[in-house]
N, CA, C and O of each residue as an XYZ file, in Angstrom:
464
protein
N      -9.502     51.966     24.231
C     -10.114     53.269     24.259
C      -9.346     54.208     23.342
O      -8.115     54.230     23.351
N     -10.273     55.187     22.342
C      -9.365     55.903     21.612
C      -9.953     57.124     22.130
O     -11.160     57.116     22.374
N      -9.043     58.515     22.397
C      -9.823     59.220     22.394
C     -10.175     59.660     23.666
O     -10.270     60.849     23.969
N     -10.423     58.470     24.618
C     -11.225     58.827     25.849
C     -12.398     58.188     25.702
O     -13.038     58.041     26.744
N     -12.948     57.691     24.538
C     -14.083     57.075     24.368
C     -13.797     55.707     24.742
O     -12.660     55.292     24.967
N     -15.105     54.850     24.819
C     -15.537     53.376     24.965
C     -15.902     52.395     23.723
O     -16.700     52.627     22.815
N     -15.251     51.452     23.887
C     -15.191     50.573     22.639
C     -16.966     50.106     22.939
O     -17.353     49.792     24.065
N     -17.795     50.135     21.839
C     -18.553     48.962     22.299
C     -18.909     47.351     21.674
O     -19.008     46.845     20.556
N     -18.988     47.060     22.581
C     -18.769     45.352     22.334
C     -19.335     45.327     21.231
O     -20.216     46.159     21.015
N     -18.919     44.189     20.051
C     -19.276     43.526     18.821
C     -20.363     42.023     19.316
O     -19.929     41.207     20.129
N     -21.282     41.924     18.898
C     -21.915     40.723     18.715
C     -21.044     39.753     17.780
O     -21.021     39.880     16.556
N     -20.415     38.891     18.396
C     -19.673     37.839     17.799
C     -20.646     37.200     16.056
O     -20.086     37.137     14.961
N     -22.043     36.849     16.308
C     -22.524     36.117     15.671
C     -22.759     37.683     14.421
O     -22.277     37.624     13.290
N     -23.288     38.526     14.749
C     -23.096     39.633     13.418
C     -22.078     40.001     12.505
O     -22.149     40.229     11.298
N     -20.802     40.027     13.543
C     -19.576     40.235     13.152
C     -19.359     39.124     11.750
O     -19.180     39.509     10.594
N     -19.422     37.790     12.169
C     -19.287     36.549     11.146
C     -20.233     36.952     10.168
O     -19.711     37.080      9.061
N     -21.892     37.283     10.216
C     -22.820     36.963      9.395
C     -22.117     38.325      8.176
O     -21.883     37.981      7.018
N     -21.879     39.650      8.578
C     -21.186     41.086      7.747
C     -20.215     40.132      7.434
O     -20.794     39.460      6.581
N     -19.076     39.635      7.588
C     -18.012     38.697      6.775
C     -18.864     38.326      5.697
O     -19.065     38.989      4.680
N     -19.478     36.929      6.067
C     -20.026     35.486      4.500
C     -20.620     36.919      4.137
O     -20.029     37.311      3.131
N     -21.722     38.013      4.638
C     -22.284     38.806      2.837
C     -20.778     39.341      2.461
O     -20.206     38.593      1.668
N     -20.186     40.243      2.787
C     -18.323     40.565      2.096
C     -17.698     39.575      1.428
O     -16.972     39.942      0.503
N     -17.804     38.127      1.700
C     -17.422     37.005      0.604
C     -18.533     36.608     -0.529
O     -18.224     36.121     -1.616
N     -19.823     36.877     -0.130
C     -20.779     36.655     -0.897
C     -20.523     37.142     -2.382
O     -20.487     36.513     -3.440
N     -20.267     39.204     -1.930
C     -20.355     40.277     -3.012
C     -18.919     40.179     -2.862
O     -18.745     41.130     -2.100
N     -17.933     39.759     -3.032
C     -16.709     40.165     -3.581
C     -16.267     38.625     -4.413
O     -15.849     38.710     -5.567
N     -16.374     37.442     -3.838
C     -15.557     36.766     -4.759
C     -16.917     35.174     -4.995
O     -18.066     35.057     -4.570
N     -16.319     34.523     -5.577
C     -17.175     33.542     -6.313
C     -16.024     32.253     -6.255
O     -14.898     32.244     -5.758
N     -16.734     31.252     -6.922
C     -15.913     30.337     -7.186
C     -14.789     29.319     -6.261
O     -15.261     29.018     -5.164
N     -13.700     28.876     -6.471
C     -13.121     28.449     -5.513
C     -12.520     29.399     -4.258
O     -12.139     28.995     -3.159
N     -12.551     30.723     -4.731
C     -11.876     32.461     -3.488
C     -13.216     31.705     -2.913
O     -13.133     30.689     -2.223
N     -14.308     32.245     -3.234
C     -15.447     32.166     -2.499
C     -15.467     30.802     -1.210
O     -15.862     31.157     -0.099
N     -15.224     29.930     -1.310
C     -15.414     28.463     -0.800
C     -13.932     28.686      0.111
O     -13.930     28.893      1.325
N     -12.785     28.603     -0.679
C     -11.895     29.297     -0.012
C     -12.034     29.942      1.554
O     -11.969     29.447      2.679
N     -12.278     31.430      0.980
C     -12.861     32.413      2.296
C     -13.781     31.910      2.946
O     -13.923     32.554      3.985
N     -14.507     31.059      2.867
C     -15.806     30.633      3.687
C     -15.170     29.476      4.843
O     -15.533     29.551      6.017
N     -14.442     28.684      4.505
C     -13.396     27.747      5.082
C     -13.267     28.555      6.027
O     -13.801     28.523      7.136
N     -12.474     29.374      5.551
C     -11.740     30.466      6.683
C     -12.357     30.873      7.693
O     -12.206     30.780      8.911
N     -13.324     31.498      6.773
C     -14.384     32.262      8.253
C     -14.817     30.885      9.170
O     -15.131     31.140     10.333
N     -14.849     29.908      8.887
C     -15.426     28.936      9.456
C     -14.246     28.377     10.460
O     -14.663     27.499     11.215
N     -13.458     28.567     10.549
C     -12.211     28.623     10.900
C     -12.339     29.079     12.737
O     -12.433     28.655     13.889
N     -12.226     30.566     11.631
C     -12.273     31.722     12.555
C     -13.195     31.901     13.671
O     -12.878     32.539     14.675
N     -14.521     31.254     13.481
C     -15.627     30.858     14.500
C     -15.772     29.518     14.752
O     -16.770     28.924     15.162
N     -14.836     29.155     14.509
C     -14.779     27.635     15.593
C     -14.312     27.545     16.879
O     -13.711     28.482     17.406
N     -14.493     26.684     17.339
C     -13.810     26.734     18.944
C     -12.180     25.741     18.730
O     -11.843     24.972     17.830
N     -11.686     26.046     19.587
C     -10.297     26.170     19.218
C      -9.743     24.681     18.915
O      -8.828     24.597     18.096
N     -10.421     23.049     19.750
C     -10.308     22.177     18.984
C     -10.755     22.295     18.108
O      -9.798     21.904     17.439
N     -11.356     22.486     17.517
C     -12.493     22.309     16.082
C     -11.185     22.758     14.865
O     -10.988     22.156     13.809
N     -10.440     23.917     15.349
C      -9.847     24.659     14.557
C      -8.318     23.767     13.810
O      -7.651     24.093     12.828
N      -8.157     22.511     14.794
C      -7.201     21.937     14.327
C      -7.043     21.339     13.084
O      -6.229     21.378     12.162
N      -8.128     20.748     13.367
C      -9.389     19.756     12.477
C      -9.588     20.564     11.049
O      -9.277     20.042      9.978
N      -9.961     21.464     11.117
C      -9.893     22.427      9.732
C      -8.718     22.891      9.385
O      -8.547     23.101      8.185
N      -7.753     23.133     10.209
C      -6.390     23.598     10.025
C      -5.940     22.696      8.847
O      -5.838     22.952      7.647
N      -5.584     21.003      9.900
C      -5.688     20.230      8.938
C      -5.937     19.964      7.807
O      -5.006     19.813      7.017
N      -7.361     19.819      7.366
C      -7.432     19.913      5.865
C      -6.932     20.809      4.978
O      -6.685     20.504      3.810
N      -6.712     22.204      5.570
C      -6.885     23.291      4.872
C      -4.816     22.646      4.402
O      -4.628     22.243      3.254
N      -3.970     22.659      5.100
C      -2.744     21.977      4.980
C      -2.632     21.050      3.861
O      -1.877     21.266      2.913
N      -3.560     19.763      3.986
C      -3.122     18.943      3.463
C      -3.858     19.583      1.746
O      -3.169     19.229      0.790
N      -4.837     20.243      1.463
C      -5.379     20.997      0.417
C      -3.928     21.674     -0.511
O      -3.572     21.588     -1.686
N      -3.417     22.297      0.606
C      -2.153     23.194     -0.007
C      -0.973     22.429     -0.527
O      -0.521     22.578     -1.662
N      -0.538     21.666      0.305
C       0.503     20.799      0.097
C       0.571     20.285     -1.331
O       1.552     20.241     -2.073
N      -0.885     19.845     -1.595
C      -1.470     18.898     -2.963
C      -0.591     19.745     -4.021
O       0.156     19.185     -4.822
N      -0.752     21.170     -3.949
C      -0.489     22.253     -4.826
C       0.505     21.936     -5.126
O       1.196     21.334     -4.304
N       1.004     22.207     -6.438
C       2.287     22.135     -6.803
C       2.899     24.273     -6.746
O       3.928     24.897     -7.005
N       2.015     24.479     -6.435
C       2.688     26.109     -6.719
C       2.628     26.798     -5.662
O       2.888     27.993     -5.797
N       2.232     26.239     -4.127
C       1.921     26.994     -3.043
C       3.512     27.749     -2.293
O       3.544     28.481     -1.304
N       4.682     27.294     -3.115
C       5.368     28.131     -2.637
C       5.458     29.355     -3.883
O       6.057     30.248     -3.283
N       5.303     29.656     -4.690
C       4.868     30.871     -5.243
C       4.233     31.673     -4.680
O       3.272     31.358     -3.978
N       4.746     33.269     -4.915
C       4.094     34.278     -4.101
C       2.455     34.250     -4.783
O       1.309     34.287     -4.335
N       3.107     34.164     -6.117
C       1.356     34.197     -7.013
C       0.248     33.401     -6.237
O      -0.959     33.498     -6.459
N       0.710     32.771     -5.496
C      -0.317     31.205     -5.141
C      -1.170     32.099     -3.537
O      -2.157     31.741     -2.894
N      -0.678     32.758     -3.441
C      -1.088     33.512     -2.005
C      -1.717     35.403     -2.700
O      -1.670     36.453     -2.059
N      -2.137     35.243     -3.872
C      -2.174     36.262     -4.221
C      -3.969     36.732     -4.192
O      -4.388     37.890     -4.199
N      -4.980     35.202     -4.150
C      -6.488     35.369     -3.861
C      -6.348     35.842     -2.210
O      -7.268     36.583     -1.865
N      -5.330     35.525     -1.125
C      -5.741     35.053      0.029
C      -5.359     37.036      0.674
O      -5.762     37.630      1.674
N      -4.524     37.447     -0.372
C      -4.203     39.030      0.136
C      -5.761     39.905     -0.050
O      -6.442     40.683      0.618
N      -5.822     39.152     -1.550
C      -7.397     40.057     -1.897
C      -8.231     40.278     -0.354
O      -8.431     41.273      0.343
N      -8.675     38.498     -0.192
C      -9.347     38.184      1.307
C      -9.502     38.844      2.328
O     -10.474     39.066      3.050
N      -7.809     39.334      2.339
C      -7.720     39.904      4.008
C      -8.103     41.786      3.137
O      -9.007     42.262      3.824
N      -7.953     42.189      2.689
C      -8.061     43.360      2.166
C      -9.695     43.472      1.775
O     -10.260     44.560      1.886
N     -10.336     42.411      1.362
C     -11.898     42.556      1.439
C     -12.530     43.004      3.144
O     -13.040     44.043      3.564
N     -12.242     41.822      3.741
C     -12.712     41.158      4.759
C     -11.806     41.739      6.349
O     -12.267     41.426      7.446
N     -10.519     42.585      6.225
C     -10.136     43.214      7.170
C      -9.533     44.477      7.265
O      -9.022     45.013      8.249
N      -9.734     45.127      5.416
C      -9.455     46.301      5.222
C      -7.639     46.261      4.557
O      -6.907     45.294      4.341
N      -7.475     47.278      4.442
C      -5.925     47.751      3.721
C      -5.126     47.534      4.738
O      -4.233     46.700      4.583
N      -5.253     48.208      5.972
C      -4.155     48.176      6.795
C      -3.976     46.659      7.225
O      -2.893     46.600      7.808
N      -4.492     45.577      7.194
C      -4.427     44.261      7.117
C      -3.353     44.055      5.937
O      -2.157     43.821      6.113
N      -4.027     44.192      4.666
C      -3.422     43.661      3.842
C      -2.020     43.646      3.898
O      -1.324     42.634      3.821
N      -1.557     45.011      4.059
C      -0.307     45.916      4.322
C       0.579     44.452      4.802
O       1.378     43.790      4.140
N       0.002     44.223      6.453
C       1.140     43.392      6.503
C       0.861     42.235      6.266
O       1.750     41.470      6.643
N      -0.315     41.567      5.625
C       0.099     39.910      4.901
C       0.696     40.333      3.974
O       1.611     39.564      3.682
N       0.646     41.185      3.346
C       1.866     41.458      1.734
C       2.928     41.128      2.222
O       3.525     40.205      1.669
N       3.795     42.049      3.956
C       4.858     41.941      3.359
C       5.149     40.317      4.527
O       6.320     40.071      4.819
N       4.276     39.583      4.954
C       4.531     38.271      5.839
C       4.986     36.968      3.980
O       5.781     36.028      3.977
N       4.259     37.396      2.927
C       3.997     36.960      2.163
C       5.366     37.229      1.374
O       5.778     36.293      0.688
N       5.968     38.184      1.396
C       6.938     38.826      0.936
C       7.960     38.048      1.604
O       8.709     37.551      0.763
N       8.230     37.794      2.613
C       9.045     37.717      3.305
C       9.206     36.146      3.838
O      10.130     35.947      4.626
N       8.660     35.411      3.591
C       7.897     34.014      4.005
C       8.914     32.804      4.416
O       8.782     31.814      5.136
N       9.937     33.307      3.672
C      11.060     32.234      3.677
C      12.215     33.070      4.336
O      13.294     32.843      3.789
N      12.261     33.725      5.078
C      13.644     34.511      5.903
C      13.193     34.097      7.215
O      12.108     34.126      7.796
N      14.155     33.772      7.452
C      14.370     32.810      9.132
C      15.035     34.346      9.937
O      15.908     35.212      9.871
N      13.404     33.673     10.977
C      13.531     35.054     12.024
C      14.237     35.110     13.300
O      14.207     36.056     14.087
N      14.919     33.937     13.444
C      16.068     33.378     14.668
C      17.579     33.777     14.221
O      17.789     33.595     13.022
N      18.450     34.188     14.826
C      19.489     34.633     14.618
C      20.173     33.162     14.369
O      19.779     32.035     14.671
N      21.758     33.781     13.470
C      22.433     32.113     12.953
C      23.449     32.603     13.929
O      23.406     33.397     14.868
N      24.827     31.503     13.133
C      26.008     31.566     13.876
C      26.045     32.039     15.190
O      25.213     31.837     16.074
N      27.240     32.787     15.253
C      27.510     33.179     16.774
C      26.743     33.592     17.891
O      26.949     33.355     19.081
N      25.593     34.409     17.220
C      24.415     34.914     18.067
C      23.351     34.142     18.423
O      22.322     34.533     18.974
N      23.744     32.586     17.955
C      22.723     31.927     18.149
C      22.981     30.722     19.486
O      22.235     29.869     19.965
N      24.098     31.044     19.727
C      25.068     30.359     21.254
C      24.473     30.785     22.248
O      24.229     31.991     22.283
N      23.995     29.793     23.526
C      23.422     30.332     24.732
C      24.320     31.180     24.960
O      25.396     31.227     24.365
N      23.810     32.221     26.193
C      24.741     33.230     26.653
C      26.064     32.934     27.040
O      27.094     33.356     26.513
N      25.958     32.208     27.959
C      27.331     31.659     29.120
C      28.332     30.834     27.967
O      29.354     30.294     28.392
N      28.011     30.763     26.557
C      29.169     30.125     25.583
C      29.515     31.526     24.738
O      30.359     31.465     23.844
N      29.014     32.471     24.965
C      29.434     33.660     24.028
C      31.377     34.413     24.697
O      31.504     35.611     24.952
N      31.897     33.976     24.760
C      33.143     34.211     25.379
C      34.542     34.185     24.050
O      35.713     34.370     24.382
């Protein structure tokens, strides 16, 4: 609730169909097929989603450049088409940041009862 007001419910199946036209009119080509994966993804049921996970993995891996930031640079467009700026905001900086380990090292990384 913002406001005091009432959210009202989204039709799941509209929500998806406004996505594919936003991939339709913004990108083409492999982005296009790309984003469509995705959305297809995104409306699967949650086994289903492994299953596509999967491919979508073994697709990337193939890459020789997927650890380049450049290589993640169609997939920012995506979320900035398809979920607005304030999205993008933070895949930039998840993208930015991709390789910094978010678990503490050394000493802080000792169960409690060995911190002495």
């Amino acid at each position: 609730m913002v406001g005091g007001e009432m959210m009202e419910p989204i039709d799941k199946q509209v929500y998806f169909e406004k996505l594919d036209k936003l991939i339709e009119e913004n990108f083409s080509g492999n982005e296009q097929q790309v984003a469509r994966i995705i959305l297809k993804v995104a409306n699967s049921h949650y086994y289903e989603k492994q299953i596509y996970m999967d491919n979508i993995k073994k697709s990337f891996l193939a890459q020789s450049s997927w650890r380049d930031t450049d290589f993640f640079e169609p997939f920012i467009a995506m979320v900035r088409v398809l979920l607005g700026r304030e999205y993008e905001v933070f895949f930039q900086y998840f993208v930015n940041h991709k390789y910094e380990h978010s678990y503490s090292t050394g000493y802080m990384r000792r169960p409690l009862g060995r911190r002495m």
